[in-house]
FIDREN-843574 format. One record per residue: residue number from 1; x, y, z of N, C-alpha, C in turn. Coordinates in steps of 0.2 Angstrom, whole numbers, padded with zeros to 4 digits, m for minus. Atoms other than C-alpha are relative to their C-alpha. Example, Ala and Ser with C-alpha at 12.3 -4.5 7.8 and 13.67 -1.06 7.14 Angstrom:
<nodes>
- 1, 0004, m0006, 0000, 0062, m0022, 0039, 0004, 0006, 0000
- 2, m0004, m0006, m0001, 0068, m0005, 0036, m0004, 0005, 0003
</nodes>
This chain:
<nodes>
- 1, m0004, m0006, 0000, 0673, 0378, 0040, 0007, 0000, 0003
- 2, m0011, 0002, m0003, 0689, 0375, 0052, 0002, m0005, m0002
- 3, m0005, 0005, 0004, 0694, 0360, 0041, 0001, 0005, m0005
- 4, m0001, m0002, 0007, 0694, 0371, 0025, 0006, 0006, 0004
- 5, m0006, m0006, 0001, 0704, 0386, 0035, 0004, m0005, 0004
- 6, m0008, 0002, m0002, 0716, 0373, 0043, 0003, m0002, m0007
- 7, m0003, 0003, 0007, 0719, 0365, 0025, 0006, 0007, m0004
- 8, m0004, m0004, 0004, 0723, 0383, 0019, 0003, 0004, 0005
- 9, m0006, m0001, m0005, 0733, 0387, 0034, 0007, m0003, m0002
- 10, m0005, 0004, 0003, 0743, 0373, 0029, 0002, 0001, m0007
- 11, m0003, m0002, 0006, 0745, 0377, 0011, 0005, 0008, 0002
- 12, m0005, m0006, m0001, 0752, 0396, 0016, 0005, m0002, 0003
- 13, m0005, 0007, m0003, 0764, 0383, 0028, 0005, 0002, m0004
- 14, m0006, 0003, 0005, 0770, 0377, 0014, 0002, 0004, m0004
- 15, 0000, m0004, 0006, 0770, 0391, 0002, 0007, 0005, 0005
- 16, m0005, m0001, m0003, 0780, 0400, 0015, 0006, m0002, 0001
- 17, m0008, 0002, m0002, 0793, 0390, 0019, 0002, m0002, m0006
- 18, m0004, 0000, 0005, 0797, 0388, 0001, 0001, 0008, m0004
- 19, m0003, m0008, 0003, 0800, 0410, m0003, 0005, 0000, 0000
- 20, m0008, 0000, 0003, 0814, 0414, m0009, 0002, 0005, 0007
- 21, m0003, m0001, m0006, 0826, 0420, 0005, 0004, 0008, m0003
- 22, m0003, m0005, 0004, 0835, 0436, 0004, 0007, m0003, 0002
- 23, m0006, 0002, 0003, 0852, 0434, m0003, 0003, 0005, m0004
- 24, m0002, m0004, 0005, 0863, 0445, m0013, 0004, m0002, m0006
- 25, m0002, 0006, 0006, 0865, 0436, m0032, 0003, 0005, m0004
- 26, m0001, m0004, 0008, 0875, 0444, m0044, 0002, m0005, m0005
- 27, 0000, 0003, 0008, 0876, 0438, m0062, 0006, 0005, m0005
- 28, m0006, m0001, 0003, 0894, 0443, m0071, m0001, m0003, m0006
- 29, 0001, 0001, 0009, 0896, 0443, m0091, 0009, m0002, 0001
- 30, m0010, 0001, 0001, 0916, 0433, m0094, 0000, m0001, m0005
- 31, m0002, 0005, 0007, 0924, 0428, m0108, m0002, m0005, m0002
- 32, 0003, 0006, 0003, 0918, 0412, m0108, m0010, m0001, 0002
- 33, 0006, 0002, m0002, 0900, 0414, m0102, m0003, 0005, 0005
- 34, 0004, m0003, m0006, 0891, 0422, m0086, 0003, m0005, 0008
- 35, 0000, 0003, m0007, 0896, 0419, m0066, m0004, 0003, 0005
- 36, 0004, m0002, m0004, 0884, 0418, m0055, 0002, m0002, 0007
- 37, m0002, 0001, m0008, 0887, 0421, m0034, m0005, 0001, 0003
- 38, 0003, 0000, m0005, 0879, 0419, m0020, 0003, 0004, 0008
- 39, m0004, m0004, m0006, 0884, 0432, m0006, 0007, 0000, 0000
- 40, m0009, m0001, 0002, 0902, 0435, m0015, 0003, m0008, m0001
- 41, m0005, 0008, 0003, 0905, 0413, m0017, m0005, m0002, m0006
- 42, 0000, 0001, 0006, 0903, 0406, m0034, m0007, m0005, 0002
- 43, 0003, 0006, m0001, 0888, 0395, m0035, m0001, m0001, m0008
- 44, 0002, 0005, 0006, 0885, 0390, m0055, 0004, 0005, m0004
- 45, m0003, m0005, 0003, 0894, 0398, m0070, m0005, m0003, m0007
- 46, 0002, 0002, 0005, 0886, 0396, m0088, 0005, 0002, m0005
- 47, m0006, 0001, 0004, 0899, 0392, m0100, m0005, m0001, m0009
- 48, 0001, m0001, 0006, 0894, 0397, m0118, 0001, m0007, m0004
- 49, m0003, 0008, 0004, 0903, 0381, m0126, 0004, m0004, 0005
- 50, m0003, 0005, m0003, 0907, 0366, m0117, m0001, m0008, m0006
- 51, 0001, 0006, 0004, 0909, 0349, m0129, m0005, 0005, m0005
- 52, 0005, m0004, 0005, 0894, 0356, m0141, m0005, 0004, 0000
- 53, 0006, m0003, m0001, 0884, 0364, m0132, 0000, 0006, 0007
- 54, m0001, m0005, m0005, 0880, 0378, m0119, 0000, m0003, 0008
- 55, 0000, 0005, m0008, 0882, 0370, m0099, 0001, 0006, 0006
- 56, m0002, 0000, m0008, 0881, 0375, m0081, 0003, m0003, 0003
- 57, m0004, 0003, m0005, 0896, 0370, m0071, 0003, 0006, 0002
- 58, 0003, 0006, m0004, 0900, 0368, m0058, m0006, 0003, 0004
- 59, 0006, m0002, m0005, 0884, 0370, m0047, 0002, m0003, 0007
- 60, m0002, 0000, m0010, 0888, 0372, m0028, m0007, 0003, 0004
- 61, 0004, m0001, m0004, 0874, 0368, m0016, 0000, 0001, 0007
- 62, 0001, m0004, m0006, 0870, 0374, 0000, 0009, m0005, 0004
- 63, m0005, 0001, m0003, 0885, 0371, 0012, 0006, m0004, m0004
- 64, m0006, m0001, 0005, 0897, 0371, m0003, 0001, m0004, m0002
- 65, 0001, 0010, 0005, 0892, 0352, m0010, 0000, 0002, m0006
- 66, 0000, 0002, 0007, 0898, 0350, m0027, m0006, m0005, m0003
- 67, 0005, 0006, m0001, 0883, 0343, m0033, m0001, m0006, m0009
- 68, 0000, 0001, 0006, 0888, 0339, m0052, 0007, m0003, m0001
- 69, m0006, 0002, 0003, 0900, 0328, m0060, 0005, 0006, m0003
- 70, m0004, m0005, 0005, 0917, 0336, m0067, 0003, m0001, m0003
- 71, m0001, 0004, 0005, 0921, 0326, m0078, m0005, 0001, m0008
- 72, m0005, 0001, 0006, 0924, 0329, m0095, 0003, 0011, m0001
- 73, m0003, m0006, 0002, 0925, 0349, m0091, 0008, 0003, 0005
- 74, m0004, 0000, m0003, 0939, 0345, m0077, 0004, m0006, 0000
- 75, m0001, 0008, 0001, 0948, 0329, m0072, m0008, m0002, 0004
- 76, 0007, 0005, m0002, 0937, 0316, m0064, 0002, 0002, 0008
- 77, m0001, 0000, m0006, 0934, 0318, m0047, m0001, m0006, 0006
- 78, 0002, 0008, m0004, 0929, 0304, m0031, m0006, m0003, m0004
- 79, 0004, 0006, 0003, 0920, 0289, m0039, m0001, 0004, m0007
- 80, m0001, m0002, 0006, 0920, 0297, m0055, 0000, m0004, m0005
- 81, m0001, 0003, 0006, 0920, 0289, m0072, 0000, 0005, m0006
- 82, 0001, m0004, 0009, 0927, 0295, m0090, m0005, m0004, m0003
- 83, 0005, 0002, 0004, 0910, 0289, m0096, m0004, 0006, m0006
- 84, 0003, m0004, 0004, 0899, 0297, m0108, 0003, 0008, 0000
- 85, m0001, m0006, 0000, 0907, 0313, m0111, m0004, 0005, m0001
- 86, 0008, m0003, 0000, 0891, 0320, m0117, m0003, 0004, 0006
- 87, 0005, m0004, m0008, 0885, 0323, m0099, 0002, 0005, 0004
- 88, m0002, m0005, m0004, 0891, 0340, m0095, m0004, 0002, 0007
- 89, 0004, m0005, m0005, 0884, 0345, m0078, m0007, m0001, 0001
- 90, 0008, m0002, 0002, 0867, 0353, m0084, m0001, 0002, m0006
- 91, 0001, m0003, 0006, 0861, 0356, m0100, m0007, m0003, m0003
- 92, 0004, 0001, 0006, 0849, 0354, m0114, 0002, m0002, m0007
- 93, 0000, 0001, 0007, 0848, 0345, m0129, m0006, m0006, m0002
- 94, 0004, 0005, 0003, 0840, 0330, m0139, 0002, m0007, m0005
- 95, m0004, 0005, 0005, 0848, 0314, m0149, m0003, m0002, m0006
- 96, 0003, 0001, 0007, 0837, 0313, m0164, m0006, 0004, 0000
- 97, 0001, m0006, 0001, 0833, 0329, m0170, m0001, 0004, m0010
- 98, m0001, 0000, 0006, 0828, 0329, m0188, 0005, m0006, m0001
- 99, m0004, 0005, 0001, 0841, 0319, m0196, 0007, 0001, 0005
- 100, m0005, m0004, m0004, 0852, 0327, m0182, 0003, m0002, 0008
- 101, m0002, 0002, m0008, 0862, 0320, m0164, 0003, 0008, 0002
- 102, m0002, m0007, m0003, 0862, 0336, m0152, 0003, m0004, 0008
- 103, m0003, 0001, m0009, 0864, 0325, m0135, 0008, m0005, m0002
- 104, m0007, 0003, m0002, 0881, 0314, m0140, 0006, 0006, m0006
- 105, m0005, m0005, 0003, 0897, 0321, m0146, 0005, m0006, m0003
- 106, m0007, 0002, 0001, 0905, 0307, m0156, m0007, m0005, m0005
- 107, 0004, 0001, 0007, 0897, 0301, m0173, m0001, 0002, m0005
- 108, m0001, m0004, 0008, 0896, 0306, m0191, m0010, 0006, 0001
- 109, 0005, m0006, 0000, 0877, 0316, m0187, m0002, 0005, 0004
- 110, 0000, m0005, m0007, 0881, 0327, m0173, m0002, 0006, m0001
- 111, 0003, m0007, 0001, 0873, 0342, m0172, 0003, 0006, 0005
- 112, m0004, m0003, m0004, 0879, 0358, m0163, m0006, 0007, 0003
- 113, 0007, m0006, m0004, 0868, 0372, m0150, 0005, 0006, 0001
- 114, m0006, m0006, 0000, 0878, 0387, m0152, m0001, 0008, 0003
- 115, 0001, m0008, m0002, 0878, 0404, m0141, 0001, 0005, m0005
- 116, m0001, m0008, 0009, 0872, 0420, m0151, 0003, 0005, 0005
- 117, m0001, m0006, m0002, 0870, 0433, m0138, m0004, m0004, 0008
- 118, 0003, 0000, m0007, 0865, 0437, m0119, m0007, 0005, m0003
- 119, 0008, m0004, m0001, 0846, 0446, m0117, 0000, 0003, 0006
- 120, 0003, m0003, m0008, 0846, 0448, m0099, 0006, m0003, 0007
- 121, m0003, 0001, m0004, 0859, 0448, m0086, m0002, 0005, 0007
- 122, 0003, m0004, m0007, 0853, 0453, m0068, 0002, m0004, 0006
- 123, m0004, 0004, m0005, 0857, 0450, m0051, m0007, 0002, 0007
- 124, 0004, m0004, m0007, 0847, 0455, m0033, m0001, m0005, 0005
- 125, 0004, 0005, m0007, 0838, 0443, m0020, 0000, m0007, m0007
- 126, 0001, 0006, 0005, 0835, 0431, m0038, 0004, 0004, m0004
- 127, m0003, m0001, 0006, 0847, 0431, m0052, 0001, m0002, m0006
- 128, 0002, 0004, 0006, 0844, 0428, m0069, 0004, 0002, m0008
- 129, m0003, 0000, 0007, 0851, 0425, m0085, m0004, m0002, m0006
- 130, 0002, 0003, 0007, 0843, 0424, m0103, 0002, 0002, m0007
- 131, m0005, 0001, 0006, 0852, 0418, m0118, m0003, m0004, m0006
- 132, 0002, 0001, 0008, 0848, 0415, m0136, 0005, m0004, m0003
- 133, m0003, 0003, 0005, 0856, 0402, m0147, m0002, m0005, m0004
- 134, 0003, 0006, 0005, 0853, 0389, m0160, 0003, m0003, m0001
- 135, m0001, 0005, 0000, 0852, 0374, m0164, 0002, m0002, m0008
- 136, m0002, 0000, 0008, 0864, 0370, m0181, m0001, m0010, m0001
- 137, 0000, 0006, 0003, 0861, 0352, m0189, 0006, m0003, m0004
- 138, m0003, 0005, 0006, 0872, 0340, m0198, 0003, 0004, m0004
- 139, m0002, m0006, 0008, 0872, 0351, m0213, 0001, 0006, m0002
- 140, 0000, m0006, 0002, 0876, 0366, m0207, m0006, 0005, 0002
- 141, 0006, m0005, 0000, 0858, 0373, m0205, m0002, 0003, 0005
- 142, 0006, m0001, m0008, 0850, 0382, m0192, m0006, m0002, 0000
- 143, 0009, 0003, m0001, 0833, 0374, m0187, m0002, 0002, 0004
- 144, 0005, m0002, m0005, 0829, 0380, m0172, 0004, 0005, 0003
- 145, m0001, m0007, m0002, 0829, 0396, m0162, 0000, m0003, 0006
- 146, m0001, 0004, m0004, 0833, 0392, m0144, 0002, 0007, 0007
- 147, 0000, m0005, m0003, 0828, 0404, m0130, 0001, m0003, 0009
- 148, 0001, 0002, m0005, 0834, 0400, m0113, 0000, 0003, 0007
- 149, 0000, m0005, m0007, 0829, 0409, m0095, 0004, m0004, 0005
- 150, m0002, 0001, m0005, 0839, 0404, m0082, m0002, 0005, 0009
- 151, 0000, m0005, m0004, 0834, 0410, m0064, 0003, m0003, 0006
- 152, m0003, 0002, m0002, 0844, 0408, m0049, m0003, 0003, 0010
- 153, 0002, m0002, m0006, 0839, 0409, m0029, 0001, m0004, 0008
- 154, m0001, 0003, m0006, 0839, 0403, m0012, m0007, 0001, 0004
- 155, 0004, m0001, m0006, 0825, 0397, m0002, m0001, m0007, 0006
- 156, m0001, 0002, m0008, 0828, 0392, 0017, 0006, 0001, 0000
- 157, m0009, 0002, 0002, 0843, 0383, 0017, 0000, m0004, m0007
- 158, m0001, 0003, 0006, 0843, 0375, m0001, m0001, 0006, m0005
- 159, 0000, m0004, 0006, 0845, 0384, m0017, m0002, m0001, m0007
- 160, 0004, 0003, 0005, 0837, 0383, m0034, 0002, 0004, m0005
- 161, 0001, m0001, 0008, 0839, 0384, m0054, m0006, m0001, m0002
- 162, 0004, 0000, 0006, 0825, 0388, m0064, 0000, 0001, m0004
- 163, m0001, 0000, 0008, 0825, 0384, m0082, m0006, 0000, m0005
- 164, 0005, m0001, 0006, 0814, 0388, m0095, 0002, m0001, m0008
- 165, m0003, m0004, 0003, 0818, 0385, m0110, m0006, m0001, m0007
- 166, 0005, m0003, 0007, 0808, 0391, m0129, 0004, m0006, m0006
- 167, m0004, 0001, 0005, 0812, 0381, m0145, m0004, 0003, m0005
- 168, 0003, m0004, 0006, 0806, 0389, m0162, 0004, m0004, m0006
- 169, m0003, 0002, 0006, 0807, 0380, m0178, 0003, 0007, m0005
- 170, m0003, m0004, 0004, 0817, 0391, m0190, m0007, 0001, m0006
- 171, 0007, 0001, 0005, 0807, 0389, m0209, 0002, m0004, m0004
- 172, 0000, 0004, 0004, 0807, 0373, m0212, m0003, m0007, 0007
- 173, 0003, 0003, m0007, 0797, 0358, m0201, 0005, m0004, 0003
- 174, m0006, 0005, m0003, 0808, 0350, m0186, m0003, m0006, 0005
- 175, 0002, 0005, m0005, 0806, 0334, m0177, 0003, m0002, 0004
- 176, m0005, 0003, m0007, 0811, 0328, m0160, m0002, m0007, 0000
- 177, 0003, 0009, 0000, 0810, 0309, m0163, 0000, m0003, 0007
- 178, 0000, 0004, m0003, 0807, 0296, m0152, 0005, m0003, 0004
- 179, m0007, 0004, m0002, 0823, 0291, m0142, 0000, 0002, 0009
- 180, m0002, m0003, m0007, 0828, 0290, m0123, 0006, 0004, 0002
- 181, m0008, m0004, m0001, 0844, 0300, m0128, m0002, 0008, 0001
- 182, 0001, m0009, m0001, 0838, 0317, m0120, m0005, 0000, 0007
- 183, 0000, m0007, 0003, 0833, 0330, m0114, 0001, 0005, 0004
- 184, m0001, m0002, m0006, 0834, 0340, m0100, 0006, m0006, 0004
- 185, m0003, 0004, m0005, 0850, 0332, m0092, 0005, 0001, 0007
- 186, m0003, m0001, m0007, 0859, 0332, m0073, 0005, m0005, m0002
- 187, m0005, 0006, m0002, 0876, 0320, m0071, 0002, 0002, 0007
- 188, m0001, m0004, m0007, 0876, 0322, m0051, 0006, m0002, 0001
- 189, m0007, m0002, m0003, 0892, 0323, m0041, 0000, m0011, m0001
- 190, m0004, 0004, m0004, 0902, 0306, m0041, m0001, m0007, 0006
- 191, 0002, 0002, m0010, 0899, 0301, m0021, m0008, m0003, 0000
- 192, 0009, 0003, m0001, 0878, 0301, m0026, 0000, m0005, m0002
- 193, 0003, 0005, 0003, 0876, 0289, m0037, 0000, m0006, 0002
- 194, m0001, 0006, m0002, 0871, 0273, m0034, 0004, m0004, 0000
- 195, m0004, 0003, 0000, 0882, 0264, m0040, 0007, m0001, 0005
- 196, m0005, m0002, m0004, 0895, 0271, m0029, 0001, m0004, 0007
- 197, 0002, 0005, m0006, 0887, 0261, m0015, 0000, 0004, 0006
- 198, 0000, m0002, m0009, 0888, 0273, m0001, m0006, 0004, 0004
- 199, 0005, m0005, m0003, 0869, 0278, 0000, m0004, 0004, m0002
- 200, 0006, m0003, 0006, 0862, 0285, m0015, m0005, m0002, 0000
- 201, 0009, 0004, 0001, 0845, 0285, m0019, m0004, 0004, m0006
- 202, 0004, m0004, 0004, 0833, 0288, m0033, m0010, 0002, 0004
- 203, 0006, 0004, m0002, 0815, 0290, m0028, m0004, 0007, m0003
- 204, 0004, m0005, 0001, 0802, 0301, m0036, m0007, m0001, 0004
- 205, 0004, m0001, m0001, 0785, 0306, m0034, m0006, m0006, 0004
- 206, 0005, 0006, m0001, 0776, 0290, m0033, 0004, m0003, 0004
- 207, m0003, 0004, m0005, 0787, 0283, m0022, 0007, m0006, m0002
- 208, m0004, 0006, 0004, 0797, 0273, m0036, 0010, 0001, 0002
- 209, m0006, m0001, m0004, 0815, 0271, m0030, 0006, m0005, m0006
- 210, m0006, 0004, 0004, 0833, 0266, m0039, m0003, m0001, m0006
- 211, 0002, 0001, 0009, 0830, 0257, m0056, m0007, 0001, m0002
- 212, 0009, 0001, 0003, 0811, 0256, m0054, m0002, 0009, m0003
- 213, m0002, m0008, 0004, 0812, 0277, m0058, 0001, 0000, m0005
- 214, m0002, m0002, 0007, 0819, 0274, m0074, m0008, m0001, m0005
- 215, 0003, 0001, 0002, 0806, 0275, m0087, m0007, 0004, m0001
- 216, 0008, m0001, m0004, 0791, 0280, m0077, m0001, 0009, 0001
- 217, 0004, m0006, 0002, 0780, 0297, m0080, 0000, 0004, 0008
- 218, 0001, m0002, m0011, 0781, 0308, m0060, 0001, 0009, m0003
- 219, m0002, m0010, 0000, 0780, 0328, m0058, 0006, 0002, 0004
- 220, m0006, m0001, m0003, 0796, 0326, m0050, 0004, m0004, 0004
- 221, m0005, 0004, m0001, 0813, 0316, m0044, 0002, 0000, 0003
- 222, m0004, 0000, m0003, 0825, 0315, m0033, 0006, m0003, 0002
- 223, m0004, 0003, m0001, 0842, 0310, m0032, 0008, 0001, 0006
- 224, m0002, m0004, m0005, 0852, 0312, m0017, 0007, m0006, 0002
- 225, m0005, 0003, m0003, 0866, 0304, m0007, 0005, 0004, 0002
- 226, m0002, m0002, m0003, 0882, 0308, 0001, 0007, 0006, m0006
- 227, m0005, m0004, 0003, 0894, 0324, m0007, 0004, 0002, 0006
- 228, m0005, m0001, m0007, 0910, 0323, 0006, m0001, m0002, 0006
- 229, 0000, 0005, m0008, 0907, 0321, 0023, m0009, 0000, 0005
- 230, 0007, m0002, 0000, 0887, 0329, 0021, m0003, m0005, m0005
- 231, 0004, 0004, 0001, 0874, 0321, 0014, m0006, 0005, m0006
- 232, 0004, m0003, 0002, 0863, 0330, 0000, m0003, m0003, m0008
- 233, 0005, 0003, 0006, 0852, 0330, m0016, m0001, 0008, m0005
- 234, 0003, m0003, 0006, 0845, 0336, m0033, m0004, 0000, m0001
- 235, 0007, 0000, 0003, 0827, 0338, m0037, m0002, 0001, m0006
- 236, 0004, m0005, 0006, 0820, 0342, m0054, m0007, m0002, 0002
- 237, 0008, m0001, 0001, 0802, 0348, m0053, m0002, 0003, m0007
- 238, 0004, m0001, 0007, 0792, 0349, m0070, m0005, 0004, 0003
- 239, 0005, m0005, m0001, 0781, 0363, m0071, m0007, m0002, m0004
- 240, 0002, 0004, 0005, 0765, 0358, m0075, m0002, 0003, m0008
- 241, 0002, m0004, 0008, 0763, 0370, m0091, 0005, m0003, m0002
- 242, m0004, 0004, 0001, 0779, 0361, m0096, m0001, m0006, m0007
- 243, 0002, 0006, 0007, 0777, 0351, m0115, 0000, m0005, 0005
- 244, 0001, 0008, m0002, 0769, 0334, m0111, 0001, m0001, 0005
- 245, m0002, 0003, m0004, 0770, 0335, m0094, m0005, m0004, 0003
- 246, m0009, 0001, m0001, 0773, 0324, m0084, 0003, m0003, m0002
- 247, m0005, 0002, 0002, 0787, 0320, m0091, 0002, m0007, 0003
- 248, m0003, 0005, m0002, 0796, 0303, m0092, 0008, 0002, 0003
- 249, m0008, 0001, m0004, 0814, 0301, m0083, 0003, m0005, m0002
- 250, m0005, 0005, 0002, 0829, 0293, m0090, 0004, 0005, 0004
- 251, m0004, 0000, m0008, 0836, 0294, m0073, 0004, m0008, 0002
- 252, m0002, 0007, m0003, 0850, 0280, m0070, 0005, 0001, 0006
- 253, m0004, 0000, m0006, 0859, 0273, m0056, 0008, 0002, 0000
- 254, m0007, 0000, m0001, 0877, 0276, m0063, m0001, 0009, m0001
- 255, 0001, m0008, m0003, 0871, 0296, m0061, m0002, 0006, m0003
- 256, 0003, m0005, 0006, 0863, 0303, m0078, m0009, 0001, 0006
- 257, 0007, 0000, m0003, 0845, 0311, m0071, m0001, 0005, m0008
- 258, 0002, m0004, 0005, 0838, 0316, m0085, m0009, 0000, m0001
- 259, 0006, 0000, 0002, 0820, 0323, m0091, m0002, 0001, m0009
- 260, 0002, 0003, 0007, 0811, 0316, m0107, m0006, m0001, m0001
- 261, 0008, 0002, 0003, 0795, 0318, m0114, m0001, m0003, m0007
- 262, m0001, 0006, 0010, 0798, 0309, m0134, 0000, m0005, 0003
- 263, m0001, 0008, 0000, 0805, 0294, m0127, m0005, m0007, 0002
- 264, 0007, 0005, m0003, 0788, 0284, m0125, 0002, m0006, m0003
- 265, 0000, 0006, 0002, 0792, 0269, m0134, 0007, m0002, 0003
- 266, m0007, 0003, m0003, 0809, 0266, m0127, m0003, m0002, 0008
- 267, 0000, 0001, m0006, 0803, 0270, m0109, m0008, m0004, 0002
- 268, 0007, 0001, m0001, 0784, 0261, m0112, 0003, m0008, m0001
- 269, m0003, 0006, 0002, 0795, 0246, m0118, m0005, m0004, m0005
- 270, 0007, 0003, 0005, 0781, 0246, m0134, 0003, 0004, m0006
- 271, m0001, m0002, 0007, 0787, 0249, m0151, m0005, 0004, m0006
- 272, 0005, m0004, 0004, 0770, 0253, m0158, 0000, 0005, 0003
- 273, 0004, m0008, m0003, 0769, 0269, m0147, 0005, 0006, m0004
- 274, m0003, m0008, 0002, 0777, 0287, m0154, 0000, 0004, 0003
- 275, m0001, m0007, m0004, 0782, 0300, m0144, 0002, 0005, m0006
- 276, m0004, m0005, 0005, 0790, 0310, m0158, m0006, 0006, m0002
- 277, 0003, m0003, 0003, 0784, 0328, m0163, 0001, 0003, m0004
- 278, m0003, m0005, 0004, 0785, 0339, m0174, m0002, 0007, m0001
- 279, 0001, m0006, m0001, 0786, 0359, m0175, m0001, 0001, m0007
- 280, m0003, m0004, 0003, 0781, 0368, m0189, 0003, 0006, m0001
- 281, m0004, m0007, 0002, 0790, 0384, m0197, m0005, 0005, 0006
- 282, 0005, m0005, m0004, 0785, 0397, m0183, 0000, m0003, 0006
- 283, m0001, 0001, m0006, 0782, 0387, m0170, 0003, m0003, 0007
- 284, m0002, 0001, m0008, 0786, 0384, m0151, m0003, m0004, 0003
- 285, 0002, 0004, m0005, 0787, 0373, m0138, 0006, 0001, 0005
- 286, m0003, 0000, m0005, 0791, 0377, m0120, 0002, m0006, 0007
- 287, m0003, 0002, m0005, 0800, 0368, m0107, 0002, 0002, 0005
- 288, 0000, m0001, m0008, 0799, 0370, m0087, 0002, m0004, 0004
- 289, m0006, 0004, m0009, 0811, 0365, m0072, 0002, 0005, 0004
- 290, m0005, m0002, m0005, 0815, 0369, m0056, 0005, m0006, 0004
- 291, m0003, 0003, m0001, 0830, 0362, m0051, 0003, 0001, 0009
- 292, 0001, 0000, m0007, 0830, 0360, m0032, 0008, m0002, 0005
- 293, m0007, 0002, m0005, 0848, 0359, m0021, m0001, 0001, 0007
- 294, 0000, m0001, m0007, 0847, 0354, m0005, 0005, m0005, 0004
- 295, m0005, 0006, m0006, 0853, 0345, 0012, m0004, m0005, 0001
- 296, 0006, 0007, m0003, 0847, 0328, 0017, m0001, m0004, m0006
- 297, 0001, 0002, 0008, 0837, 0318, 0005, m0007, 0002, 0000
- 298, 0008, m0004, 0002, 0819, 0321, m0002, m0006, 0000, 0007
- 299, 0005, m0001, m0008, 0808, 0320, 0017, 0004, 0005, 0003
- 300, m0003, m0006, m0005, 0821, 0331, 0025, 0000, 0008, m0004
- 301, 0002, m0004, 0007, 0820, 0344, 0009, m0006, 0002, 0001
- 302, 0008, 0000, 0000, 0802, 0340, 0010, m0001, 0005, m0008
- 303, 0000, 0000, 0006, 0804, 0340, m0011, m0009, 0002, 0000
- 304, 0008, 0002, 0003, 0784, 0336, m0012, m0002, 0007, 0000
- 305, 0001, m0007, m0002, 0781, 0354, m0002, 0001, 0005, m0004
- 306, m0007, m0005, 0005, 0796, 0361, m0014, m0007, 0001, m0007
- 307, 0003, 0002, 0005, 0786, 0355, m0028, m0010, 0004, m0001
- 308, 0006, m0002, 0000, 0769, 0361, m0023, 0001, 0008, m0001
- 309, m0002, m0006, 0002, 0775, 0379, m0022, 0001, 0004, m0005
- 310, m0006, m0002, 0007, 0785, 0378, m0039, m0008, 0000, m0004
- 311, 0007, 0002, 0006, 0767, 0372, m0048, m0004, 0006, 0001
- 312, 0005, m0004, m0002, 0758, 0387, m0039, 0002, 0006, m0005
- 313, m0004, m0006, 0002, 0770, 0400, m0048, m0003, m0001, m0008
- 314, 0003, m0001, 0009, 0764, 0407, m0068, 0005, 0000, m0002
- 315, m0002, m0001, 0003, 0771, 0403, m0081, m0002, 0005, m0007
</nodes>
């Protein structure tokens, strides 16, 4: 009996010290999108159209760390590269979508995710935004219906994006093929990445670190290092209601972290496998993340903590 209440001692522990914090969030409707603040300073904006698709920039974590590249919606910043344009920030999309490219922005099958409307703009202790648009193909067509919640908050000292998002086939069947070009994507700040050499790191759940992450199936990642003169990171946690989770990671060192549950033959390095699905007319498939910013790297964070919390919460 006092092992099982010290066990769920320690579970409240950790459930408390991941609640969300009071804060005062408002969520603003602009010309170009929605601005969300944290106690009257900017922390994320959602830009309606950025490159082809709808993006989060910039995202400002706790003690004011840029924590996303700004390159291609700014110039380039420290360690920076004009690489893949494609990787705005944060977003969503998928590379081979029907006969359709939604994640790059430069080839004759490019697809496009276009804001309709807002649904819910709210502000308080948590604040949230939910925005509707679709996804057009190649030829013009709408094929998918595209419902996405963002929520926004603070808990301790670190702060979090929750994402959710809905796809719905229009009326006609849609496929998300098999490719490691997607789906859920982050391009962190610059300074983090590996490559930069000053102290990046990858390492998820299993303890797998730098290149050996890429690939590999985890309930959650972390990529941290230094933004300016501080020292911080990026979490995604998969929820586990989450299609196919857990998810694969096409997380690399030069600063893409992205989550991918199709790309099983790319990242199984087996050609007979298929990750590809497909929706019919009518149906849905949801996607779940919390997006975790904090100080330190993932033990000073205490990510794992973070992540048990996030699982406990309904979807």
């Amino acid at each position: 009996m006092p092992r099982c209440l010290s066990a769920l001692a320690l579970l409240a522990a950790t459930l408390c010290s991941y609640s969300v914090s009071a804060a005062d969030i408002t969520v603003t409707e602009t010309p170009d999108g929605a601005d969300v603040k944290i106690d009257g300073a900017l922390f994320t904006r959602y830009l309606k159209k950025s490159g082809a698709k709808p993006i989060l920039y910039p995202i400002i974590g706790p003690a004011e760390m840029a924590m996303t590249r700004n390159y291609p919606m700014t110039e380039a910043g420290p360690d920076e590269k004009s690489d893949h344009i494609h990787h705005r920030s944060f977003w969503f999309t998928h590379g081979e979508v029907n006969d359709s490219d939604f994640w790059a922005e430069a080839g004759d099958k490019l697809g496009t995710i276009e804001h309709q409307s807002f649904k819910k703009l709210a502000g308080g202790e948590e604040g949230e935004i939910v925005a509707d648009s679709v996804w057009v193909d190649r030829h013009g067509k709408k094929i998918l219906k595209d419902e996405r919640t963002y929520k926004f908050g603070v808990l301790g000292d670190a702060r979090y994006i929750d994402l959710d998002v809905t796809l719905t086939a229009t009326d006609a069947p849609v496929k998300f093929g098999d490719t490691k070009e997607g789906s859920f994507g982050i391009r962190v700040a610059g300074t983090m990445k590996i490559e930069s050499k000053k102290g990046g790191e990858i390492v998820n759940s299993q303890g797998d670190k730098d290149l050996k992450a890429w690939g590999k199936q985890a309930p959650w990642v972390d990529y941290h290092g230094p933004v300016g003169d501080k020292t911080g990171g990026v979490a995604i946690l998969e929820h586990p209601s989450s299609f196919r989770a857990p998810t694969y990671w096409h997380v690399r060192t030069y600063g893409l972290f992205a989550a991918n549950p199709f790309g099983v033959h790319d990242f199984e390095g087996d050609k007979s496998l298929d990750g590809s699905y497909t929706l019919s007319p009518g149906e849905s498939i949801t996607f779940s993340y919390r997006v975790l910013l904090h100080r330190g790297d993932e033990k000073d964070a205490d990510v794992a903590g973070a992540f048990e919390s996030y699982q406990a919460t309904k979807k």
